[in-house]
Phi, psi and omega in degrees: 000325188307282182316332182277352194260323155293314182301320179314272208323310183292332186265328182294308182339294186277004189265316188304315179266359146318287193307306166298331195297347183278315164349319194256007174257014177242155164316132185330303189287323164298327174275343151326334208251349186262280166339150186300164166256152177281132191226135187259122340300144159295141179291134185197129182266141189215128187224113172303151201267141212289339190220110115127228196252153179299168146226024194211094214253126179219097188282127196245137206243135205223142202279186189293353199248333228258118183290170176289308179333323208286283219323311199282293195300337168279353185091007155317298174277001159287296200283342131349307218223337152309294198273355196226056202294340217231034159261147202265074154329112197233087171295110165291126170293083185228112170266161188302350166335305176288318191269330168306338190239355163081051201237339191301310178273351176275310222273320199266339191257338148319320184259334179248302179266334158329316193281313196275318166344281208287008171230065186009075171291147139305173165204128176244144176215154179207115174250114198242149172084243175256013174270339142349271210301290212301319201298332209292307182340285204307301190329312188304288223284295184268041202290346159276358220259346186216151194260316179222108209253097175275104171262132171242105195025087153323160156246105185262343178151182181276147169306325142338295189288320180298299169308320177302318168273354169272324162299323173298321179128030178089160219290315171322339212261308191321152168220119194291344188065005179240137194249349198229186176289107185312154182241020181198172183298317165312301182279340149335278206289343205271332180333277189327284173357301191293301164324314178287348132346277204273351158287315207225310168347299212272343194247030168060038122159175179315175199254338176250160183284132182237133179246172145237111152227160206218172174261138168323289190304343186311157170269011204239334195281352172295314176276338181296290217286339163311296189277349173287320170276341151286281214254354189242173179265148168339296174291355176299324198254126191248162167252132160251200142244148193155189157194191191295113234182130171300340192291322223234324190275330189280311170324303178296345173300311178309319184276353178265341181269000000 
């Protein structure tokens, strides 16, 4: 029975990642009509601080696959409430659904961190993967609005977009070219590329403390080691050994906390 439930996961898996992979070669309204739909209130696991009132809200960001449960069965949100005793932990169910419908950063700071702002909370997000993309997204957007940004091997773009801009002579030089509402995932991303340009370039890097770390095996440190050498200072970037893995981001939590 063990076995059959396991071969089930493995065939939903690949069928899932069948699926994004055609999703993301398709226009932003097609893919809308496929995709889980994004639901108001975003769905969220919330673990309140064990002695008094929070004073610190720290939102964990679930990679493209990845349900909020991983944080708690990998040991994330324990090693959290180890180092933050005295934060209020809010994992979102924000699927790629949500970001695909332009929704990721509205969604968190309308339902989660507005509110701890405003009852002058500290907010830290830790993003892994494409909850990375998502932390970077919110930053851009709300840049007062979060104190700290911790990424566990992000996903920041295609090597393609990354070389283009390396080939230009660097982000100063680079022109993301979309002037309107990106219509695919390619025009998404040179947006962001652009945003972080014209936001963090002239004040010598982002406005809140930003971290990155990643595993040397991840498939991911080429672009990681990219984008750490673009918008961030040397120590901003940590190396672990590991790859893209749980195993590898609970490490880099410990070491980013």
């Amino acid at each position: 029975m063990r076995r059959e439930r396991n071969e089930m996961h493995s065939m939903m898996r690949a069928h899932f990642l069948r699926l994004i992979a055609v999703l993301t070669t398709l226009p932003l309204a097609a893919c809308r009509l496929l995709l889980p739909k994004p639901t108001r209130p975003l769905r969220r696991l919330i673990f309140e601080p064990d002695q008094g009132r929070a004073g610190e809200l720290v939102v964990l960001l679930p990679g493209r696959l990845s349900p909020p449960e991983e944080f708690v069965h990998h040991g994330i949100v324990k090693l959290v409430q180890a180092r933050r005793p005295q934060a209020r932990i809010v994992v979102p169910d924000l699927h790629l659904g949500y970001y695909m419908a332009g929704l990721a950063e509205v969604c968190l700071h309308e339902e989660i961190i507005g509110a701890a702002k405003k009852r002058g909370e500290r907010v830290t997000l830790i993003g892994v993967s494409m909850g990375g993309l998502g932390a970077l997204i919110y930053s851009l957007r709300y840049p007062h609005e979060v104190d700290e940004v911790l990424l566990l091997s992000p996903f920041v773009g295609e090597a393609s977009l990354l070389a283009e801009i390396e080939k230009t002579g660097g982000l100063e030089q680079w022109q993301s070219g979309v002037t309107a509402e990106p219509r695919n995932k390619t025009e998404a991303l040179r947006k962001t590329w652009g945003e972080m340009k014209r936001q963090w370039l002239p004040k010598g890097g982002p406005p809140m403390v930003m971290k990155i770390a990643v595993g040397r095996q991840d498939r991911l440190y080429a672009s990681n080691q990219f984008f750490a050498r673009t918008v961030l200072k040397p120590d901003q970037f940590i190396e672990i050994e590991g790859g893209h893995e749980w195993d590898c981001w609970r490490r880099a939590t410990e070491a980013l906390l």
